[in-house]
C-alpha positions as CSV (number, residue, x, y, z in Angstrom):
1,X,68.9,39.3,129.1
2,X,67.0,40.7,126.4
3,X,69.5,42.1,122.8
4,X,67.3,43.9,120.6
5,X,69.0,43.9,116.7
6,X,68.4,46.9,114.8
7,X,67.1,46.3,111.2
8,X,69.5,47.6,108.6
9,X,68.7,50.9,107.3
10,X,66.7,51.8,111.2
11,X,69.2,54.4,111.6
12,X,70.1,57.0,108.6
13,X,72.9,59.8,108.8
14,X,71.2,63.3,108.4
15,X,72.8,66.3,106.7
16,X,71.9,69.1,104.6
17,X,69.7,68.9,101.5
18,X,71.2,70.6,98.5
19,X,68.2,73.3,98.2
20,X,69.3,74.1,102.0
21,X,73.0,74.5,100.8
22,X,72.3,76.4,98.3
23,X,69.7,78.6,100.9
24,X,73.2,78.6,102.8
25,X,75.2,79.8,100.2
26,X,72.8,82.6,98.9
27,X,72.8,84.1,102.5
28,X,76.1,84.0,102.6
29,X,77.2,85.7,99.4
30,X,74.2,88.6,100.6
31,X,76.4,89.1,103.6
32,X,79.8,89.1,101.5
33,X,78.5,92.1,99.1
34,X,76.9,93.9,102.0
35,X,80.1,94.1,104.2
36,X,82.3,94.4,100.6
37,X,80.3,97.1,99.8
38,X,80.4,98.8,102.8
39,X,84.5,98.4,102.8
40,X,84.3,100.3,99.3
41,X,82.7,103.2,100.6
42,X,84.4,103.6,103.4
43,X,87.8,103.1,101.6
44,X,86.1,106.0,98.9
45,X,84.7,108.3,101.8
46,X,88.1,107.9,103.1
47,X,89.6,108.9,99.8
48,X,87.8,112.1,99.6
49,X,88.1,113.0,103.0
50,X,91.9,113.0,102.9
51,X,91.9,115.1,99.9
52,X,89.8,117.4,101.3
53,X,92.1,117.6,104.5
54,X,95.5,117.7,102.2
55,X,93.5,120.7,99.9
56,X,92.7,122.5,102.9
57,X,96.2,122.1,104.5
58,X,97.8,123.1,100.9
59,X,95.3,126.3,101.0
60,X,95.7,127.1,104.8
61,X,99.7,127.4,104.3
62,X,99.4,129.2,100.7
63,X,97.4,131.7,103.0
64,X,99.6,132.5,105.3
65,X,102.3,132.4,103.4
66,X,100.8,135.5,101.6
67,X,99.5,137.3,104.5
68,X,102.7,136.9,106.1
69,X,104.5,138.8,102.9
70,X,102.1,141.2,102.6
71,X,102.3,142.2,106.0
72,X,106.1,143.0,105.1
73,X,105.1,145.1,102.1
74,X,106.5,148.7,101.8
75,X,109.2,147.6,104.7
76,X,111.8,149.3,105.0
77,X,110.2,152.9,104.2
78,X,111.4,155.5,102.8
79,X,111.1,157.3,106.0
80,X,113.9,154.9,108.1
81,X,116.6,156.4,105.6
82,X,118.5,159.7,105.6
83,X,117.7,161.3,102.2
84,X,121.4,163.1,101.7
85,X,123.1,159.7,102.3
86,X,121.2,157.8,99.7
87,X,122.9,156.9,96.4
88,X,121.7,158.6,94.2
89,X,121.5,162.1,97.2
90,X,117.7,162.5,97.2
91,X,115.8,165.6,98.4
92,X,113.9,165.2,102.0
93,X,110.3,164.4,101.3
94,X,110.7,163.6,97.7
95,X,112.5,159.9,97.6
96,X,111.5,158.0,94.7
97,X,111.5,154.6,96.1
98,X,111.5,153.1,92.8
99,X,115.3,153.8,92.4
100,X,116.9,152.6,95.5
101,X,117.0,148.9,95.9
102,X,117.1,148.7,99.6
103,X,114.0,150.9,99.9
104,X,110.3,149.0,99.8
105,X,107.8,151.2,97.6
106,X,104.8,148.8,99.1
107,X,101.7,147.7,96.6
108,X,103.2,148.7,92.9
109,X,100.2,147.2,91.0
110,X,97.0,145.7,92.5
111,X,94.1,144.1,91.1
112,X,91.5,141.5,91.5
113,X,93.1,138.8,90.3
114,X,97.0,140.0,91.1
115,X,99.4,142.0,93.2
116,X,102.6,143.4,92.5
117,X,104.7,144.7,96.2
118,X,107.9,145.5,97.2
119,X,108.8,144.3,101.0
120,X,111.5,142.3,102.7
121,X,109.8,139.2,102.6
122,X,112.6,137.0,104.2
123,X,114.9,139.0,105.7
124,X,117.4,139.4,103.1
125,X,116.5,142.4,102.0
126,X,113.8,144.2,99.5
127,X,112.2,141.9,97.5
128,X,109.9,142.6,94.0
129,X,106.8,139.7,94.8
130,X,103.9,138.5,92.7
131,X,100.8,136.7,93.5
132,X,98.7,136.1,90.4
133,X,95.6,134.3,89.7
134,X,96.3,132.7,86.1
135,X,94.7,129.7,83.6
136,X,98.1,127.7,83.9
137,X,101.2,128.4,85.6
138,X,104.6,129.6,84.3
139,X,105.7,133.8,83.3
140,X,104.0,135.6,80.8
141,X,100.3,133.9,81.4
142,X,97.7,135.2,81.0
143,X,95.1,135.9,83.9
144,X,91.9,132.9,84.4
145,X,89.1,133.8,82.4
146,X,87.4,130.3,83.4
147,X,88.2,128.3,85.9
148,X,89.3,125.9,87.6
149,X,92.7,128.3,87.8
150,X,95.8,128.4,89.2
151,X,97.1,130.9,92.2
152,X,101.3,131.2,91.4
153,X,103.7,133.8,93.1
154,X,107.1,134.3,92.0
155,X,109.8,136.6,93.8
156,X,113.2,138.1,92.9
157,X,115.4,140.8,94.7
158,X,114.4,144.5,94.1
159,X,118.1,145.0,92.9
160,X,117.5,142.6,90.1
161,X,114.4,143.9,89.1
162,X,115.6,147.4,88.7
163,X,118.9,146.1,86.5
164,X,117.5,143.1,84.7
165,X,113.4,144.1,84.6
166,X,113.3,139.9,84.3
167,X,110.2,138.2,85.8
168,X,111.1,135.7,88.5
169,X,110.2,132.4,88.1
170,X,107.0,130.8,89.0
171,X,105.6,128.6,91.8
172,X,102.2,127.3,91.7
173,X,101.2,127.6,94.4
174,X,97.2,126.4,94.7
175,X,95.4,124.2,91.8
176,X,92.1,124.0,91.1
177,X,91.2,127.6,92.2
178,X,87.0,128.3,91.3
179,X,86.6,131.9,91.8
180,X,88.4,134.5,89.1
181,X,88.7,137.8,91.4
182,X,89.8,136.9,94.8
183,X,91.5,140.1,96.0
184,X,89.6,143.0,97.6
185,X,91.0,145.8,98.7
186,X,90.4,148.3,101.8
187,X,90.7,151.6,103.0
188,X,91.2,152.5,107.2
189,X,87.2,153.0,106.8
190,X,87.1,149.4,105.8
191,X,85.7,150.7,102.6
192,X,86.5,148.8,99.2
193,X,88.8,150.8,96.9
194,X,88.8,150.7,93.7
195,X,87.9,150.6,90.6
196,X,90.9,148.3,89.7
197,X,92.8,147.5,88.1
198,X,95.6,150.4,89.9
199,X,99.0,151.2,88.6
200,X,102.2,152.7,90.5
201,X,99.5,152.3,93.6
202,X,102.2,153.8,95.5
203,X,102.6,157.0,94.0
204,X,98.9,157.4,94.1
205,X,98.5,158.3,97.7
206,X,96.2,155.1,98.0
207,X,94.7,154.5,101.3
208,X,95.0,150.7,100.8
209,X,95.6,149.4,104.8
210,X,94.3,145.6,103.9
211,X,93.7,142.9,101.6
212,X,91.1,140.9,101.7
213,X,91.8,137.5,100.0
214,X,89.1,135.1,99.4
215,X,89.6,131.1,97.3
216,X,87.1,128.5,96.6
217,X,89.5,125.4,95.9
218,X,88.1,122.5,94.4
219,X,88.7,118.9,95.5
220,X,90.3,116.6,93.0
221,X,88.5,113.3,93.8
222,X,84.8,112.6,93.8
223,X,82.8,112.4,96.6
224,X,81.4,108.8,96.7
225,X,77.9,109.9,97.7
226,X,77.1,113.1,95.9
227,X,79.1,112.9,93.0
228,X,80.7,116.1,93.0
229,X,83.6,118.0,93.5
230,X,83.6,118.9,96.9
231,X,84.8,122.7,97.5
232,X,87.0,124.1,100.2
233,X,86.4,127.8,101.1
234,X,89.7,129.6,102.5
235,X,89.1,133.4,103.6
236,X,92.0,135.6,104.9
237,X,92.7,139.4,105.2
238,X,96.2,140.5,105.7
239,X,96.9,144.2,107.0
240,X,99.6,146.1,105.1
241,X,101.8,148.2,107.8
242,X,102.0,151.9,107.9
């Protein structure tokens, strides 16, 4: 029986060069940025995506919030009440709705950028309602010259108003609003009226049977790829009853 001996040094234990480590390593940290990278934009896109969803849920319900109180405006009518049992006695077909707190004169003032009504809102009775386009929220500002602007409404009960004359307090309502006229205003023809702004609209004998209400919201956050501001478009018309 043959035994062959290996010389010392025949057999030598491979592994990686350092240039191929460092080959291994570059790769590597390529592949790291790229999938980090992609985690940040997604994790951005997402971001703005959900802001866009939350601004258009936040304009959606401010919508129909308004359409649904508008829809109430000039409820109850003079015409469901018995003009000799009113307090004050009033003469049939001359009630002057502005003195009776449980009687809804409809639109009082209306203009592009705010609405003054009288309705029952909530149930509870007649209610004096504002919806006002504005540069920052609280009473007493003054209406958005340049946006971005803010949409607040503020309510109190009709009997207040006519004892007190005190502004409710305000609600903000939308931020970021980009357009300074969104109210429009239509006769039964579906024909604009106007001009505006109109005072004591409901002594004028206005045809006004809808308002058309129209906001271009503007996003908060950045979208990752353009850069800009992404805007929401809400558009809404809400009939006023006869």
């Amino acid at each position: 029986m043959t035994t062959t001996r290996l010389k010392p040094g025949t057999l030598r234990q491979r592994g990686f060069s350092m240039l191929e480590v460092l080959v291994s390593l570059t790769i590597l940290s390529l592949v790291i940025a790229v999938v980090v990278d992609g985690i940040n934009a997604m994790v951005s896109r997402n971001t703005v995506e959900t802001s866009k969803v939350d601004l258009t849920q936040e304009s959606r319900q401010f919508m129909d919030q308004i359409t649904n109180d508008l829809h109430q405006s000039g409820f109850p009518t003079v015409y469901m009440f018995d003009p000799t049992a009113l307090v004050p006695p009033a003469v049939p077909g001359n009630v002057n709705c502005t003195l009776y707190a449980n009687i809804a004169c409809g639109l009082i003032t209306v203009s592009q950028n705010a609405i003054q009504f009288e309705g029952d809102v909530d149930g509870t009775g007649v209610s004096e309602e504002w919806i006002q386009l504005v540069q920052t929220n609280g009473p007493g500002a003054v209406p958005c010259a340049a946006p971005p602007c803010v949409i607040q409404r503020g309510t109190v009960s009709k009997a207040t108003w006519i004892a007190t004359g005190t502004l409710p307090p305000f609600f903000t309502e939308v931020n970021n609003v980009m357009n300074t006229n969104p109210f429009t205003f239509y006769d039964n023809n579906g024909l604009t009226v106007g001009p505006l702004p109109l005072n004591n609209a409901y002594s004028l004998g206005l045809n006004i049977r809808s308002v058309g209400i129209t906001l271009y919201v503007r996003s908060s956050q950045r979208d990752a790829q353009t850069k800009q501001f992404p805007v929401v478009t809400m558009v809404s018309t809400a009939e006023i009853k006869d």
